[in-house]
PAKELUM-612278 format. One line per 2 residues: number of its first residue (from 1); their letters; for each residue x, y negated, z of C-alpha. Coordinates in Angstrom, 1 decimal. Example, Ala and Ser with C-alpha at 12.3 -4.5 7.8 and 13.67 -1.06 7.14 Angstrom:
1) as) 12.3/4.5/7.8 | 13.7/1.1/7.1
//
This chain:
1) xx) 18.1/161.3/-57.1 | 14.9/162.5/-58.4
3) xx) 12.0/159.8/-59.0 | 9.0/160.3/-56.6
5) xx) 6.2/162.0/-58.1 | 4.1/158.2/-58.5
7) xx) 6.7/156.7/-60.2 | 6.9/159.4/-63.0
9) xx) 3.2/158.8/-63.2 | 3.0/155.0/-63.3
11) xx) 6.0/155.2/-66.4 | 3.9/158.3/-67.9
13) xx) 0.8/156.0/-67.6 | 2.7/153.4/-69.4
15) xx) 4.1/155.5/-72.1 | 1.4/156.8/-73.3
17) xx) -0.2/153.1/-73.6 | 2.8/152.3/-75.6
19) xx) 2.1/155.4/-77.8 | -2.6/154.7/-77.7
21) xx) -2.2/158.6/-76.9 | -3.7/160.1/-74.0
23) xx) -2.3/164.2/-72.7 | -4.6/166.9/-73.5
25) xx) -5.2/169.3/-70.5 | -4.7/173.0/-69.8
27) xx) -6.4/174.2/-67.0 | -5.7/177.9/-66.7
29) xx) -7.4/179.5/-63.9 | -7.0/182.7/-62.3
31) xx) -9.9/184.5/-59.9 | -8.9/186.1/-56.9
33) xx) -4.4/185.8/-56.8 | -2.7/185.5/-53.5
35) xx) 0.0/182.1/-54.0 | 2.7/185.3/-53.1
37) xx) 2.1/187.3/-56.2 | 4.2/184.2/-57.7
39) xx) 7.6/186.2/-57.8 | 10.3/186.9/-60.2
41) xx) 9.0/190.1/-61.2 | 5.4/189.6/-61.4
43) xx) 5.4/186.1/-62.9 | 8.9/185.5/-64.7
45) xx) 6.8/183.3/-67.1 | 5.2/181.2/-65.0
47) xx) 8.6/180.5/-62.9 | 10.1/179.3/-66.0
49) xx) 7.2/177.1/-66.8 | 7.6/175.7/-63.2
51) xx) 11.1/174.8/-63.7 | 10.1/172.3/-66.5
53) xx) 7.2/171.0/-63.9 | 6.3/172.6/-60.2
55) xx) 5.8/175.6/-58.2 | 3.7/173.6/-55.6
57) xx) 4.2/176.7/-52.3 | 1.6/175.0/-50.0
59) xx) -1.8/174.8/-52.0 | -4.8/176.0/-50.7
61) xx) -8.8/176.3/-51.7 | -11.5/174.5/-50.4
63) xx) -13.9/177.8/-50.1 | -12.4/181.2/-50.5
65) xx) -15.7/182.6/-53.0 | -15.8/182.3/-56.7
67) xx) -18.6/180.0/-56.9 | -18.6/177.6/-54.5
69) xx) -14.6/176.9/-55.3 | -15.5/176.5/-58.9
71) xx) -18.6/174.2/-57.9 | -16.1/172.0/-56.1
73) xx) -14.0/171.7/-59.1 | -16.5/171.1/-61.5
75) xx) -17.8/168.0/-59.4 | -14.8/167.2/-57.4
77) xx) -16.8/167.3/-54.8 | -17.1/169.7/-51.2
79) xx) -19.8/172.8/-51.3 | -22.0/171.0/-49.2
81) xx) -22.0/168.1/-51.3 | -22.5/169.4/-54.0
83) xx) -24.9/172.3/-52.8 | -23.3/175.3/-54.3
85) xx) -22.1/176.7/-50.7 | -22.9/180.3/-51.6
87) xx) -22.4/182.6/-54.8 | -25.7/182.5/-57.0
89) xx) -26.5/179.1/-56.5 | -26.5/176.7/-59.8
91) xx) -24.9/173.5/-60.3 | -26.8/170.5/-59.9
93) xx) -28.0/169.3/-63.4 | -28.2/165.5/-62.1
95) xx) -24.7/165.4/-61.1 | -21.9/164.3/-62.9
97) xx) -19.2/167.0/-63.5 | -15.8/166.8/-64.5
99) xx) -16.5/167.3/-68.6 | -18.9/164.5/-68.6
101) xx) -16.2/162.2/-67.5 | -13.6/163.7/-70.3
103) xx) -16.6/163.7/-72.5 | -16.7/160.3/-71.7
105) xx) -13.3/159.3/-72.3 | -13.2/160.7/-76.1
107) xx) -11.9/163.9/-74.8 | -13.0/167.3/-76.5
109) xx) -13.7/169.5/-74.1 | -13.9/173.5/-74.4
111) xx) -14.6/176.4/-71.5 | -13.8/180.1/-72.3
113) xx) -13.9/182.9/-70.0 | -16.0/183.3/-66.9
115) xx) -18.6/180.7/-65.4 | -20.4/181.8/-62.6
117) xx) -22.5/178.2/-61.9 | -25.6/179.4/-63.6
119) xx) -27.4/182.0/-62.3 | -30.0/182.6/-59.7
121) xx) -28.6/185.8/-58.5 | -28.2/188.2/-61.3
123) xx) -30.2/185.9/-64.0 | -27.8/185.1/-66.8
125) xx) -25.8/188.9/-66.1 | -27.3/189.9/-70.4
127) xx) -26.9/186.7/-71.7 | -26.0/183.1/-72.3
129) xx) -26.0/180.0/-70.5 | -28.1/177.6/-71.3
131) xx) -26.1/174.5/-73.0 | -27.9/172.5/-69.6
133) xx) -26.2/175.0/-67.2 | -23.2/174.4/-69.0
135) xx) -21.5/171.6/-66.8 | -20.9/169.3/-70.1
137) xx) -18.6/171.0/-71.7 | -18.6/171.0/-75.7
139) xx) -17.1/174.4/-77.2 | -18.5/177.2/-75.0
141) xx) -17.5/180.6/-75.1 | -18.2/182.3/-71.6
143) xx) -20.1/184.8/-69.5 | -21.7/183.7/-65.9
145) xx) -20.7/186.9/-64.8 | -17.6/188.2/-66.9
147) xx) -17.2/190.9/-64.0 | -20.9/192.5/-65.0
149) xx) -20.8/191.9/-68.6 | -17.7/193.2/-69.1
151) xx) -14.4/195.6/-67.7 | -11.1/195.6/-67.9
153) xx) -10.5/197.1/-71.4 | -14.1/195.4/-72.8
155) xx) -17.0/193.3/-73.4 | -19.0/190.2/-74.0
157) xx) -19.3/186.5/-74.1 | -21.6/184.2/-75.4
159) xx) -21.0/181.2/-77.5 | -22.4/177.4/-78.2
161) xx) -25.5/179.1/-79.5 | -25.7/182.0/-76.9
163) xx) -25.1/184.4/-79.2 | -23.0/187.2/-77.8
165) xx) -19.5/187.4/-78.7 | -18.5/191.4/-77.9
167) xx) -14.6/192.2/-77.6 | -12.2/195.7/-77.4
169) xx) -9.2/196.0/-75.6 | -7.0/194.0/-72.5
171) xx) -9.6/191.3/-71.2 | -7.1/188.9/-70.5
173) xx) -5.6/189.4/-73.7 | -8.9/188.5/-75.5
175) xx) -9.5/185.5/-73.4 | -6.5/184.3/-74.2
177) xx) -6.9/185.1/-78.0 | -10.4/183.2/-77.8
179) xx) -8.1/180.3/-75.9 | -5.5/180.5/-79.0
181) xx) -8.9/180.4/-81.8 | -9.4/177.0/-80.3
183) xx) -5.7/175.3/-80.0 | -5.5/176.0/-83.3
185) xx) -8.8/174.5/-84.7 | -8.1/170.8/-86.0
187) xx) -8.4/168.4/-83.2 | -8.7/164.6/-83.7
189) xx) -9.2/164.1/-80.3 | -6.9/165.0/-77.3
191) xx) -8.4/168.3/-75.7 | -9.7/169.1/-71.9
193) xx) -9.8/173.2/-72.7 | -10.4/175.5/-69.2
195) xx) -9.1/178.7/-69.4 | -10.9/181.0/-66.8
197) xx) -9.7/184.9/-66.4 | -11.7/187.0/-64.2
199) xx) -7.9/188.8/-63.4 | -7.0/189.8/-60.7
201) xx) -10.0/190.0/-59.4 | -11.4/193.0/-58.8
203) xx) -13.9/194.8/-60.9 | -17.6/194.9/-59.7
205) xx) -18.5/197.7/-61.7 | -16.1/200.1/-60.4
207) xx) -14.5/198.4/-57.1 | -11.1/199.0/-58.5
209) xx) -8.7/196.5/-60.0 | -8.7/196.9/-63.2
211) xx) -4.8/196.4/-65.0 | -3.6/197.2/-68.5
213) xx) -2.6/200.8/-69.0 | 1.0/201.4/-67.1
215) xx) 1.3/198.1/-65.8 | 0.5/200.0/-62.1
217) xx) 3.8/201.6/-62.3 | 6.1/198.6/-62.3
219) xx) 4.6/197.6/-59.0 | 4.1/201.3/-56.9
221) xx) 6.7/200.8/-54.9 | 6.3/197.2/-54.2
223) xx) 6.6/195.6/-50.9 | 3.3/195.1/-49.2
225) xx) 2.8/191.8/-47.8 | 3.4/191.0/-44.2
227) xx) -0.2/189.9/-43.2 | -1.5/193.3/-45.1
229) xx) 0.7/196.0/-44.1 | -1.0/198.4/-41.2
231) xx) -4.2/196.9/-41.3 | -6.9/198.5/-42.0
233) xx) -8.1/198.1/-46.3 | -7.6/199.0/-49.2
235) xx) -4.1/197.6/-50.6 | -2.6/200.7/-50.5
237) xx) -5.0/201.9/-53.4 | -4.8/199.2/-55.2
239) xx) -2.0/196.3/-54.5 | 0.0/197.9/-57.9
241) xx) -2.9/197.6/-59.8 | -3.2/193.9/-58.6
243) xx) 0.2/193.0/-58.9 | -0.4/194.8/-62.6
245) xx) -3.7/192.3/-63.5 | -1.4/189.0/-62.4
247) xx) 1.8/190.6/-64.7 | -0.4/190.5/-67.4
249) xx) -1.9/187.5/-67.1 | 1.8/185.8/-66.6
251) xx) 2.5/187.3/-69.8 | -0.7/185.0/-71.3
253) xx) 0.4/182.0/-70.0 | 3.6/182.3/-72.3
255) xx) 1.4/183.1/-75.6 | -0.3/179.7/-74.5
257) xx) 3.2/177.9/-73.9 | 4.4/179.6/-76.9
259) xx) 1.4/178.3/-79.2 | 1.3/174.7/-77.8
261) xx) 5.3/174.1/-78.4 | 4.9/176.1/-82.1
263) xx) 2.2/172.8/-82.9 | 4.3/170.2/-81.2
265) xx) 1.5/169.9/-78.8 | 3.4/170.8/-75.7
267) xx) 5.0/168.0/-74.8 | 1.8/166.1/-74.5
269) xx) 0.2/168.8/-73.4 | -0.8/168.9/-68.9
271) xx) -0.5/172.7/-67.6 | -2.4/173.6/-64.5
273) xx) -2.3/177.4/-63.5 | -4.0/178.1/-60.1
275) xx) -6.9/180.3/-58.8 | -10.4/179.8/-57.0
277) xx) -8.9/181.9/-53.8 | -6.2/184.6/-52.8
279) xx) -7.8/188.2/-51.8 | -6.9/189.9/-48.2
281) xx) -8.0/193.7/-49.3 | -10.6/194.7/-47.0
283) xx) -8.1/193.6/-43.8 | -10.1/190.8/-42.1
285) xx) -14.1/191.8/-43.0 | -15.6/193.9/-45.1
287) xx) -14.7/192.5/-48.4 | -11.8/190.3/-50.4
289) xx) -12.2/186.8/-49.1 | -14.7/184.4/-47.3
291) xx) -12.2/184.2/-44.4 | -9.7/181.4/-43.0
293) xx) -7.0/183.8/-43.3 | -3.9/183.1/-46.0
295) xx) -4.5/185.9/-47.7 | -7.9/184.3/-48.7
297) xx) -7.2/180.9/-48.8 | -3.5/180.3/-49.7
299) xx) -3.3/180.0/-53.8 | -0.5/179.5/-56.6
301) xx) -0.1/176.6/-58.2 | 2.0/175.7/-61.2
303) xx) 1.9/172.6/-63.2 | 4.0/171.4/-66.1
305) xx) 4.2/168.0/-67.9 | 2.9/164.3/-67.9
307) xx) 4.3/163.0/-64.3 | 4.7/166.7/-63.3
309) xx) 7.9/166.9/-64.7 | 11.2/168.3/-62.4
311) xx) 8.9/167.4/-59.7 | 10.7/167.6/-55.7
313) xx) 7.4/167.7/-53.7 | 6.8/171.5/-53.9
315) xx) 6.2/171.8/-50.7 | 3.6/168.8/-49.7
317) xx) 0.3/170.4/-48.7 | -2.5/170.7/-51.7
319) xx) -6.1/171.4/-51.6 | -8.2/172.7/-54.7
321) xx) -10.4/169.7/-54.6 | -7.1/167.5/-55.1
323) xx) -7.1/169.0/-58.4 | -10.0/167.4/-60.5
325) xx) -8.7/163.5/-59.7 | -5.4/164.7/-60.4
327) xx) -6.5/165.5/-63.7 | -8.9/162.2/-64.8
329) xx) -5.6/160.5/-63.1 | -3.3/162.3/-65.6
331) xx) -5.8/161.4/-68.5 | -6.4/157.5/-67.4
333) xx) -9.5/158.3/-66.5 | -11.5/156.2/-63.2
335) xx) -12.0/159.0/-60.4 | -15.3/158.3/-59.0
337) xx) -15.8/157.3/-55.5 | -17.8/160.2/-54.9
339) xx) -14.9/163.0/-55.6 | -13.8/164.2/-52.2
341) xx) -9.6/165.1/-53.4 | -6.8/163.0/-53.5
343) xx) -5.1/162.4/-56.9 | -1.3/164.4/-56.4
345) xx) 0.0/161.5/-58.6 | -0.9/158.7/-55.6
347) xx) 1.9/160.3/-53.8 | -0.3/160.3/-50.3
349) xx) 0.7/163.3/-48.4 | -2.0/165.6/-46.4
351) xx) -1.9/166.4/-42.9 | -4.2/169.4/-43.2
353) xx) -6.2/171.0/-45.7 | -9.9/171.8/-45.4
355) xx) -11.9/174.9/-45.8 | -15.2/175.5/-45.7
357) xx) -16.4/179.2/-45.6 | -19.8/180.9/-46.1
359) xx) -21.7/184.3/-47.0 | -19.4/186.4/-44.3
361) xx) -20.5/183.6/-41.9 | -20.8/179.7/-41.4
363) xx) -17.1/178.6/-40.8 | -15.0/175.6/-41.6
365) xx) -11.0/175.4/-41.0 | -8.4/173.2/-41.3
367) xx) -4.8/174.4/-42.5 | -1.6/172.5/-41.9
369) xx) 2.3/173.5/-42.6 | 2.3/175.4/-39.3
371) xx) -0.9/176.4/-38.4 | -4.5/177.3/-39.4
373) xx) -7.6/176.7/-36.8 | -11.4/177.8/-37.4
375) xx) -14.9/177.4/-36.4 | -17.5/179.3/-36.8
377) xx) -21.1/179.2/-36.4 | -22.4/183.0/-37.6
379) xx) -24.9/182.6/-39.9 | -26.5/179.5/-39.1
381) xx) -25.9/177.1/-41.8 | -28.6/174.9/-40.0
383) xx) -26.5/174.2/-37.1 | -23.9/171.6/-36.0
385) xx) -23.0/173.8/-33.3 | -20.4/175.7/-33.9
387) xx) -17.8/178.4/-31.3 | -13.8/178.4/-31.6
389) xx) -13.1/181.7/-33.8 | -8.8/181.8/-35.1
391) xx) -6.0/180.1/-34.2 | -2.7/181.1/-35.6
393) xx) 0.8/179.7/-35.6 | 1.3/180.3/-38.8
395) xx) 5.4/179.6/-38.8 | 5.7/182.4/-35.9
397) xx) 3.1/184.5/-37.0 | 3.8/185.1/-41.0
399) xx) 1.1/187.9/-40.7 | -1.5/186.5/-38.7
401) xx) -1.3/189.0/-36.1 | -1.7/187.1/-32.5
403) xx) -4.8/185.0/-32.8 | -4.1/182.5/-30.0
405) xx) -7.7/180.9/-29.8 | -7.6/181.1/-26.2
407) xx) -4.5/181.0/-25.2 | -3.4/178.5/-22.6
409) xx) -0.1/177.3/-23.8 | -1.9/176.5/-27.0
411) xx) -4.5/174.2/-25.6 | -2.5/171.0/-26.4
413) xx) -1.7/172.1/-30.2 | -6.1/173.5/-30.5
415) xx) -7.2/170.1/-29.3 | -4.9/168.2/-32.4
417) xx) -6.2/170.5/-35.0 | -9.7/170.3/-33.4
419) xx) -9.7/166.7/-34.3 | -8.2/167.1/-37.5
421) xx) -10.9/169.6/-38.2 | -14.0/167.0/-36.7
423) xx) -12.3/164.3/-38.9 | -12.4/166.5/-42.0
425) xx) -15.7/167.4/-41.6 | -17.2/164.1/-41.0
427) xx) -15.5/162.8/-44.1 | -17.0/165.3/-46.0
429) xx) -20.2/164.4/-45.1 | -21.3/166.3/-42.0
431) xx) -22.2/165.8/-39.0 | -19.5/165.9/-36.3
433) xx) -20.1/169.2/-34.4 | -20.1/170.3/-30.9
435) xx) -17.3/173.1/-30.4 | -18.0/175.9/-28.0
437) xx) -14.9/178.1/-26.3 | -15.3/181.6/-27.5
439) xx) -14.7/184.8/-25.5 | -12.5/186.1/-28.5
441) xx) -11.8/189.9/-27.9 | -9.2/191.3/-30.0
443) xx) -5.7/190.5/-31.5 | -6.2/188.9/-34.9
//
């Protein structure tokens, strides 16, 4: 019988007191990958990483946008804690963000690859964060906007001293060189390194995804995902090219794993792989995300070592922000009363995940193993009024298809997640809203 998952942690915890050595931490991130692009074919690399740890199959983001969901991971707290609810909005200086806290704890800490917690709309597009925009962390070699200041075969960082750091070839396969540069600099320290690829994502500059030559072709005659498939979008065009940019970056992850075992590092050595949100192709607004939809919300999640070894609860149900106190859990490090997640290692289990959405409109959702439920206010973030918008039974409906908002045999199951959903948003720190029945026309 396999230990639960606190257990492992509590003799981890011990352990490494015995051995006055605390894990370093891998956090490789991805931007924009759908938790079903975690397959066999795509991802053979990662699957074999997850049989030494987890492929957790029920992990979702707190706000499907690339800043905000980073925001929330920096300071473990919600968007509207922590005030980055909308793209182009910088972190809070005065807060106190995940680095600080490894910083704190004798950790080195390094962050390659994209930021995108600095700028004031386009500000830091040509150049460098400033070290105070920098969220704490030591080594620096990133771009607030890798999607602008660079494509899919080229481009530019900027290091410690903002001094641009230009590079040829696969993008992920530079990040990933730049991530290799720093494992194999002398470290008398354990390490917090974040890994962030801009991959899959797709590329601003063009509107295409953007994939290593030929890597298209393995995937032309993949299967299209249920919830995509004769919707209107743009998957057709580019789902191989997608499918391409998350190949490739499976194949990174194994230089990573590679390099860590070749230095004996691995075995004390936390891997996190996950993304900020999944990407829905144009199907559900005008755009990749910013929806309650799985396609935007529903994100991979592999994690390897530490207490998250041959681990049985794959499929408990994960938010993003669970991910930062799972981390200053792993490393022995206090998680402060203000951090809104739930350490994985305290073995609680979720009833519901929460979303909170913005830019396409003011919405808020809770998701649970069956079901997802959403609010929505338009564009007034102002309000605490809010109308009913989706309601999908998720374990009937794979592909979202029958939005049941008002339907009348739903009414019991609405009122249940309505609460869950007032609950969330309370303990979040908003107000409790008033909910309004909406004349929903249309299907989905």
């Amino acid at each position: 019988m396999r230990k639960s998952a606190e257990v492992r942690y509590k003799a981890a915890i011990r352990r490494r007191e015995d051995m006055s050595e605390k894990p370093n931490i891998v956090f490789i991130f991805s931007d924009q990958q759908r938790a079903d692009t975690i397959t066999p074919e795509v991802t053979p690399n990662l699957l074999e990483l997850a049989k030494e740890g987890a492929n957790y199959t029920n992990v979702y983001t707190c706000q499907p946008v690339c800043g905000p969901a980073r925001a929330c991971l920096q300071t473990g707290m919600y968007a509207t804690k922590n005030g980055c609810i909308e793209n182009g909005i910088p972190m809070r200086e005065t807060d106190t963000h995940l680095a600080d806290l490894f910083n704190g704890a004798g950790y080195d800490t390094a962050y390659i690859g994209k930021w995108h917690l600095a700028s004031k709309g386009l500000q830091y597009r040509k150049k460098g964060v400033p070290q105070n925009l920098r969220g704490g962390y030591k080594y620096w070699l990133a771009a607030d906007l890798l999607e602008f200041s660079s494509t899919g075969s080229g481009g530019r960082l900027w290091d410690n001293d903002c001094n641009e750091v230009r590079f040829e070839g696969v993008r992920a396969d530079n990040m990933t060189d730049f991530a290799l540069d720093y494992l194999r600099m002398e470290h008398d320290k354990p390490f917090f390194l974040f890994l962030s690829f801009l991959e899959p994502h797709h590329q601003n500059t063009s509107f295409r995804f953007e994939c290593p030559p030929g890597y298209d072709e393995q995937f032309k005659d993949y299967p299209i995902p249920v919830d995509l498939k004769g919707l209107r979008g743009n998957y057709n065009r580019n789902y191989a090219d997608y499918l391409g940019c998350c190949k490739s970056l499976d194949e990174n992850v194994k230089r990573i794993v590679d390099e860590l075992k070749a230095q004996g590092k691995y075995d004390n050595t936390l891997i996190i792989y996950t993304s900020d949100h999944g990407c829905h192709f144009m199907t559900r607004n005008m755009e990749y995300k910013r929806s309650c939809h799985e396609g935007s919300t529903h994100i991979p999640l592999i994690m390897a070592g530490g207490a998250f070894r041959d681990d049985g609860d794959k499929d408990r149900l994960i938010s993003l922000i669970d991910l930062p106190p799972t981390m200053l859990a792993a490393a022995g490090i206090a998680v402060p009363s203000n951090f809104d997640g739930v350490p994985m290692q305290s073995g609680a289990e979720r009833d519901c995940v929460f979303a909170q959405i913005s830019e396409s409109h003011n919405g808020r959702c809770v998701i649970t193993k069956d079901y997802t439920y959403s609010i929505s206010s338009g564009h007034n973030y102002s309000t605490d009024v809010y109308k009913d918008d989706y309601l999908y039974n998720r374990s009937k409906d794979k592909g979202e298809r029958h939005n049941l908002i008002n339907c009348p045999s739903a009414v019991k199951e609405k009122e249940h997640l309505r609460e869950l959903l007032v609950r969330e948003m309370t303990k979040a720190g908003e107000n409790a809203p008033t909910i309004k029945r909406r004349l929903f026309k249309g299907n989905i």
